[in-house]
N, C-alpha and C positions, 0 to 999 in steps of 0.2 A: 397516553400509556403511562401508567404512574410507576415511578420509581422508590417509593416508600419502601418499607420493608425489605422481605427476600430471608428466602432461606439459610441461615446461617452454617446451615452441612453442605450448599453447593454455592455460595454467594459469600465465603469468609474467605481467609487467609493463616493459616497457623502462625501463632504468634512469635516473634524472633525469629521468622525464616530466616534462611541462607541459602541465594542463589548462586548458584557459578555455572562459570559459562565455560565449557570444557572445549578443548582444544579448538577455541573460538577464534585464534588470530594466523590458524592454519587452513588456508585454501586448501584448492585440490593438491596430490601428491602428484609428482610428477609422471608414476604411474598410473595414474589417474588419467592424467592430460593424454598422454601417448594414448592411451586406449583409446578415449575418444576420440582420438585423431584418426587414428586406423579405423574405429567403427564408421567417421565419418568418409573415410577412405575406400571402405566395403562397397559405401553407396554406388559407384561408379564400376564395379565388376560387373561382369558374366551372371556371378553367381547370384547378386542381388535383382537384376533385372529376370531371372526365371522365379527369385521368390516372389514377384511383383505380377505375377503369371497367374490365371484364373480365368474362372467366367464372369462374364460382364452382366450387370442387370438391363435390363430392360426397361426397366422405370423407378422409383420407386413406390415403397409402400405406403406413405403418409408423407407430408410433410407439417413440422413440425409450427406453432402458432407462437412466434418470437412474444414473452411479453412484456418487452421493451422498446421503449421508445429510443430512437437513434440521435444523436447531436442536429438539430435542424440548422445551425448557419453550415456545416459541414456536409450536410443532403443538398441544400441551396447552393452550396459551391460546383456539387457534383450535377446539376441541371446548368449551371454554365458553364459547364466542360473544364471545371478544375478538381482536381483532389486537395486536400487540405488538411492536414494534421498539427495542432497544437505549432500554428504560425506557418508551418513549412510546407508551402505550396508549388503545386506541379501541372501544368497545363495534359489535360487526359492524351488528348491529340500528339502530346510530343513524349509519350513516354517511349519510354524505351528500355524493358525489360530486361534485356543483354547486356543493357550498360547500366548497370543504376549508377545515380546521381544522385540522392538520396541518403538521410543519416538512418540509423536503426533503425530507430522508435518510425518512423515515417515506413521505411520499408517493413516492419510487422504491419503495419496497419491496412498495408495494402497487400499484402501476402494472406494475410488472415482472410480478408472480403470482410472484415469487419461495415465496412462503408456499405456493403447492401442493407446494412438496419439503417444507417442515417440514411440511406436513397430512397429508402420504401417507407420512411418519417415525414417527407416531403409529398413525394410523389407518386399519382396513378398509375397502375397498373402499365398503362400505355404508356405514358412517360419515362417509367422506370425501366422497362425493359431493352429499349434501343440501346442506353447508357449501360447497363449489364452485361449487356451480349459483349458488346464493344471490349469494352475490359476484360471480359471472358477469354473471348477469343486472344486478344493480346496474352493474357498471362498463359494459355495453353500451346501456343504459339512457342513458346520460349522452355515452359517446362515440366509440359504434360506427358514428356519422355525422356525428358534429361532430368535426372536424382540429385541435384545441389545443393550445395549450402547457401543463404538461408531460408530459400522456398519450401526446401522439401525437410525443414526441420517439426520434427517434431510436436511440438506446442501449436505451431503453427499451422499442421496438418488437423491439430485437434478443432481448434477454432475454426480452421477454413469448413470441414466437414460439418460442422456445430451450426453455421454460418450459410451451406449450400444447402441443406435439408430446411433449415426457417425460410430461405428466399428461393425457394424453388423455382416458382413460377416466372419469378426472373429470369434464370438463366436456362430456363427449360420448354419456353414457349415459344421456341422458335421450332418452323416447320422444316429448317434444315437437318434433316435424319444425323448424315455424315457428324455433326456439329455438336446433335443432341448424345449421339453414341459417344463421342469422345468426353464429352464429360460426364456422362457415367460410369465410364470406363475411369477417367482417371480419378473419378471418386473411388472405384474399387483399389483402384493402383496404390492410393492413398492408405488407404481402410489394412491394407494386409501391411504394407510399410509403416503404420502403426501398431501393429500386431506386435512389433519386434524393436521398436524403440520407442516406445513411449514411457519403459523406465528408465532409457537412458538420460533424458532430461532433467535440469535441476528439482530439489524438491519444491513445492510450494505450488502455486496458481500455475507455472509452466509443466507441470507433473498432471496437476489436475486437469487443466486443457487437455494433456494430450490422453488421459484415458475417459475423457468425457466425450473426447473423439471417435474413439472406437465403440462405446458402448451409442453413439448417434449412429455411427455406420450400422453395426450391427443389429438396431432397432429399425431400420429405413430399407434396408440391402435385403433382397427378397432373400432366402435361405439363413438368416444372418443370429439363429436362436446359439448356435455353437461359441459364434463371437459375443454373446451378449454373455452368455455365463463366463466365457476368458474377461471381460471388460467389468463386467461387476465385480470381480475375486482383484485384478490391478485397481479397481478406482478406489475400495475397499481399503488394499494395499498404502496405495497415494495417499489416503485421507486419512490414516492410522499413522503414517509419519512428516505429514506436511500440516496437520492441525492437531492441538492441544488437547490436553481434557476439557479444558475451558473453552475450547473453540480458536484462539486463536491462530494465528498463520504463524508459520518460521518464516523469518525475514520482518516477522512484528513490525510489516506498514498494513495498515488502516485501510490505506486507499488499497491497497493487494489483497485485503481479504475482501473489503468493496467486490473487485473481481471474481474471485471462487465464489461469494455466493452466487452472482450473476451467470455464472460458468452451471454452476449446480442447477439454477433453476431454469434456466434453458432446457438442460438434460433434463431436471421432471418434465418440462413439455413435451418434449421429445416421447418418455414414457407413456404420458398424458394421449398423445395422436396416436398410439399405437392402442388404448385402452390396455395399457398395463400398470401395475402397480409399482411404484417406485421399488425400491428396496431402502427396508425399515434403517440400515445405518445409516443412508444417504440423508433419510427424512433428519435421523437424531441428531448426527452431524451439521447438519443443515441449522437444527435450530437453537446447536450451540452458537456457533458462528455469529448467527445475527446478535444472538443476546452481547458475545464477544466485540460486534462491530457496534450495535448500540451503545457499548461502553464507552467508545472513543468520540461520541458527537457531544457537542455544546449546546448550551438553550437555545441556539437556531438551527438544531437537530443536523447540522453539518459535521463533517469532520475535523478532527484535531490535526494537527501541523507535524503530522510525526514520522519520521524516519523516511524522510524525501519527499511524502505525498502534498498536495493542493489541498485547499479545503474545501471539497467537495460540496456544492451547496444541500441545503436542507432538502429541500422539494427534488434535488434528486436521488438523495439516502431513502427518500420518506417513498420514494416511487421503488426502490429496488424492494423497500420493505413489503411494501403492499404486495410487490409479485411475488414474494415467499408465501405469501396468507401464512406468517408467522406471528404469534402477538407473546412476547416474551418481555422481560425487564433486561433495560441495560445492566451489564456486567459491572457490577462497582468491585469487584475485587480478585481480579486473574490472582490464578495460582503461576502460571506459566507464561500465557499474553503479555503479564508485566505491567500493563497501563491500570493502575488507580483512580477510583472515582467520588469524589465527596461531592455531596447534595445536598445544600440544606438552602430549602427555600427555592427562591430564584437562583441562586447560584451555583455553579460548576465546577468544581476544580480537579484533571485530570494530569496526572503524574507517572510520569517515565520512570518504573520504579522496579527494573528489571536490568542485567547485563545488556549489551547491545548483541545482536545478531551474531552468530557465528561466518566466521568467511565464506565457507563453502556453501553457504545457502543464502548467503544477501549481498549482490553484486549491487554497491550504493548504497546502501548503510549510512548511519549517521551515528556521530559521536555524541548520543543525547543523552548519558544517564542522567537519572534525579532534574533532567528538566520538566518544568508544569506548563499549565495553560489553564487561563480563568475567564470563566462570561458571566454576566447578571442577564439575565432574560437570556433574548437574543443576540445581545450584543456583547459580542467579543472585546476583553481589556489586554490578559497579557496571552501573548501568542509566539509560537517558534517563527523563524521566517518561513521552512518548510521549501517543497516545489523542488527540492534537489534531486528529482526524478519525474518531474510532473511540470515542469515549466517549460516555458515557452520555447521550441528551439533556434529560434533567431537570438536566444538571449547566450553570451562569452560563456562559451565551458567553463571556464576558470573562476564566471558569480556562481554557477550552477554546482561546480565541486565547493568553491565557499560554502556554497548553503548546507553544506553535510558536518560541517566544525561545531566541535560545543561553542562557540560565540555565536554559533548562528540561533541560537535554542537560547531557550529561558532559563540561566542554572549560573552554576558560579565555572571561571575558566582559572585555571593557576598557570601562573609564567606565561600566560597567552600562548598554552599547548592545549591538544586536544585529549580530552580523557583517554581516547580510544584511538592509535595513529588510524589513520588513513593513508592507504599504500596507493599509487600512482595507478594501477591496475583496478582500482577503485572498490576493494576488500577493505574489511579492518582488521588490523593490527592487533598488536599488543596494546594490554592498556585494563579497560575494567576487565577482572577475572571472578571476580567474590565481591557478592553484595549481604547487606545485614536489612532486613525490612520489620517494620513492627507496625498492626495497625493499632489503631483502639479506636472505640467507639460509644463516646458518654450522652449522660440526656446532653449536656452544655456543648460537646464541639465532638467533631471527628479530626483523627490527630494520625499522622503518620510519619513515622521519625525511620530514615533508610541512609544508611553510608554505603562508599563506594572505595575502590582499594586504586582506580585508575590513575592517581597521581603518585602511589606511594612507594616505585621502583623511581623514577625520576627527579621527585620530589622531598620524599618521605615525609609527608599528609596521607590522610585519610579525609576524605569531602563527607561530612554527614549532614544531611537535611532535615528538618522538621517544618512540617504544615501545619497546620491547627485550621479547621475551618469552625465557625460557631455556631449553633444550635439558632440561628435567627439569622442566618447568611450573610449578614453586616459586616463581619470581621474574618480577615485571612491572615494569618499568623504563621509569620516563618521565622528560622531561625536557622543561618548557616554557618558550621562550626569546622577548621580544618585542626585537626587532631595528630601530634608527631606519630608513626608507623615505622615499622622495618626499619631496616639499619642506613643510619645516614653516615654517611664518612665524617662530611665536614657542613654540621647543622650547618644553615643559614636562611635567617629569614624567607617566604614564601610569599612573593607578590598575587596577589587574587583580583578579581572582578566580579562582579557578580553582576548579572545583565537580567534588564526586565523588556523585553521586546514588546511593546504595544500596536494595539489593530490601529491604522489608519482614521478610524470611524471616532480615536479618543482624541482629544484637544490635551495636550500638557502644558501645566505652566507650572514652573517654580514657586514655592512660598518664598516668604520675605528674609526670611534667614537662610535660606537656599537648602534645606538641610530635608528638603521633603517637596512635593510637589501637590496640585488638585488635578483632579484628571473627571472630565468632563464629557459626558457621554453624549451621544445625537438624543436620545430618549429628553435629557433634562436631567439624569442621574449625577451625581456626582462621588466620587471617592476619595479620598486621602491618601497620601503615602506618606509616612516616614522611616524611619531607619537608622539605627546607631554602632556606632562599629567601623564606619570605612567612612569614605571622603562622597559625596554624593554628586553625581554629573548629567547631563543629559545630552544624550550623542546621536545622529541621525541611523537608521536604521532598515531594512524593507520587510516588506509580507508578500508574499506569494497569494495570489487570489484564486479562485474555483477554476479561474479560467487559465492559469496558470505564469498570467503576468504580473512582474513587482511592481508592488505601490510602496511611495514614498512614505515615510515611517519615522516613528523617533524610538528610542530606548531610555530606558533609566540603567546609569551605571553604578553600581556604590564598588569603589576602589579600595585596595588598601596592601600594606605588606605582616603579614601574621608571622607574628617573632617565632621562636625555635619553640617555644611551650605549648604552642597552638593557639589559635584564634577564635573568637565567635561575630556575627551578625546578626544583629534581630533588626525585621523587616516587617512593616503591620498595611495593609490595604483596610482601609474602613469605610465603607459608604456611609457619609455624611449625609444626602435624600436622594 
């Protein structure tokens, strides 16, 4: 799929934008919290258990043709009677529903039944189903009559629903009547209890879950045409303010819009088994999204390292793509998504070049303005560490909240703070508010020059960046400049860093005057660095891999303290062969 060209009326950028990121370091209101407290508190009345009241189906009407493949060492777990989640494993046999034991991300994954796609990745029909049942019955056991928190939330409702119409015959071949009614019934239970909070959840991929749950109920649930028109007008809703014009997601991670579209194109299946026709926003939506998600992959069509995610490997971007039968160009230049894309040649270079996420919509967040990331081919050179929501969870909360700090990212840090705080409750703060972005684009280079205001209440700098990539992908050209701002009391110099986070896969060595280094690819490639302006170091460093574990790593540091007039750093990557 070639990335040449592109429309410059839906593929630009208006020159000298300015972004701001409006009342970005205010979480919920307190009135906000209460509410859902008490909504979550409704759950447990009189009143909610007769709204959960109805007729039960009888079977359904289709079941829907998942067209994804599920994690296979994670199916293989669940054939030897373990569950397994991103490290954090539980013997099937000793679970115990009533008591979890269990972190989050572990309990969504088994609250969802996500794991029926990786079981039915592995195994036969007959296989799969004694293992299904089993589970079934445990999770129904616990609470296919009791309304709790966090089984019977929302997202979760969506996904599980998403999740029992693709694996039906799993959990529905059994000749036990009593067994087979109860989870129909509580698929109904489910289906109406999304009816009524499925806006109540955040914006973004958990919004989208849950009205992609109602509009699956609604398509599968005999009588269910009334719910489909209620579910099309919310998901309409959801995707009108949880995605961009450009496609992107709020909460601007990569790997979270990975998800919505996989969420999306379930639900066309879902349509699909019914022989009905999607509805045309879903499609449009749909096909900004990928161009948007396309934007953020590197020459081994993987994902970029941004804003918590893994890098998702190539062959599974390239598998989510193919089940869109979407053929679109990646996105070289959000208006709103933020992520920037230069192309020339073999080379990538994508840049964070947007405010960070607002509070209320990205629980983990990263403090990544004006960080980049660069590949030649397929191989990745400079990279974020990333995985600060996508790593392993055997790995110390305390590396995993690290991973969200601008030192974790490719960019420059002042006074070793972060652009953007990071609050204990794991929001962000105060910090970038107003950005300045400019592209251009000549026969000889693509050039993006973007400041940020995130230093200059504490500091008083301004971080401005420039890239330059060249017309023959040989040469990447930076130049980092911190600029006096706002009212300083009492100027004084402005210690800075500037960090270049490299893939594992690069060899470093120093040149001889130590003022530059060669970096030496698996390919045979090789690059240069040099750099004038600061002190130059090289400090050990991690990356986050697909799989969501750190490898040992180095960085390049260039140091330095920028007098009260402001500073500059000019920085040049050059492939030498």
């Amino acid at each position: 799929m070639s990335e040449q060209g592109g429309d410059p009326a839906t593929d630009g950028i208006d020159q000298g934008k300015r972004l701001i990121r409006i009342g970005g370091d205010r979480g919920l209101s307190l009135a906000d919290r209460i509410s859902e407290r008490l909504h979550r508190l409704t759950w447990r009345t009189p009143i909610h258990s007769l709204r959960l009241r109805g007729r039960y189906p009888l079977k359904l009407i289709a079941v829907t043709d998942d067209p994804f493949l599920g994690d296979m060492a994670r199916g293989r777990a669940l054939l030897e009677g373990e569950l397994r989640n991103r490290g954090e494993r539980h013997a099937i046999a000793a679970l115990d529903l009533a008591k979890p034991n269990w972190s989050k991300p572990f309990g969504d994954y088994l609250h969802s039944f996500a794991w029926l796609r990786d079981l039915s990745s592995v195994a036969t029909r007959q296989e799969a189903v004694p293992i299904a049942e089993a589970m079934m019955r445990k999770w129904l056991g616990v609470h296919a009559e009791k309304v709790t928190d966090p089984a019977w939330r929302a997202d979760l409702w969506g996904r599980r629903i998403l999740f029992w119409t693709a694996h039906a015959p799993l959990i529905l071949s059994s000749t036990d009547l009593v067994y087979r009614s109860q989870v129909l019934n509580t698929l109904a239970r489910g289906a109406r209890h999304l009816d009524r909070a499925a806006d109540r959840v955040p914006l973004g991929t958990a919004r989208i879950a849950a009205w992609c749950g109602v509009l699956s109920a609604g398509l599968m649930i005999p009588g269910g045409d009334p719910r489909r028109a209620f579910g099309e007008a919310g998901l309409n809703r959801a995707l009108r303010m949880s995605v961009g014009e450009d496609g992107g997601i709020v909460g601007r991670s990569p790997m979270a819009l990975l998800e919505a579209v996989m969420l999306l194109t379930l639900l066309r299946a879902s349509y699909a088994a019914r022989r009905i026709d999607t509805p045309e926003s879903v499609e449009v939506t749909l096909t900004r999204m990928v161009a948007a998600l396309l934007g953020t992959t590197h020459g081994d069509r993987g994902l970029a390292n941004f804003q918590g995610g893994v890098a998702v490997p190539g062959a599974q971007v390239d598998d989510v793509i193919a089940a869109t039968r979407i053929r679109t160009r990646p996105l070289r230049q959000a208006r709103e998504w933020g992520y920037q894309r230069l192309v020339q040649q073999k080379t990538v270079v994508i840049m964070d070049a947007a405010p960070p996420p607002i509070a209320r919509t990205a629980e983990g967040g990263c403090a990544s303005t004006l960080a980049f990331e660069f590949s030649d081919g397929p191989e990745r050179i400079v990279v974020s560490c990333g995985g600060a929501r996508g790593a392993d969870l055997r790995l110390p909360a305390a590396l995993c909240e690290g991973l969200r700090t601008t030192a974790a990212h490719s960019t420059l840090v002042v006074g070793d703070s972060n652009s953007t705080a990071i609050h204990p409750d794991g929001t962000l703060g105060r910090g970038v508010g107003e950005m300045e972005l400019n592209r251009q684009e000549t026969e000889t280079a693509s050039r993006i020059e973007a400041s940020h205001d995130g230093y200059v209440r504490r500091h008083g700098v301004t971080h401005r960046r420039t890239i330059a990539l060249g017309a023959d992908g040989r040469d990447v050209r930076g130049e980092d400049s911190l600029l006096p701002a706002g009212r300083r009391g009492k100027a004084v110099p402005a210690p800075f860093a500037i960090r270049f986070h490299l893939h594992p896969g690069v060899e470093l060595s120093p040149t001889a005057d130590n003022a530059g280094a060669l970096l030496r690819l698996r390919s045979g490639a090789v690059w240069q660095f040099r750099a004038r302006g600061a002190t130059f170091a090289i400090e050990e460093s991690v990356w986050v891999d697909g799989d969501g574990m750190p490898r040992e790593t180095q960085q390049i540091v260039l140091a330095g303290e920028a007098p009260v007039g402001g500073h500059s750093v000019s920085w040049l990557f050059h492939r030498a062969r």
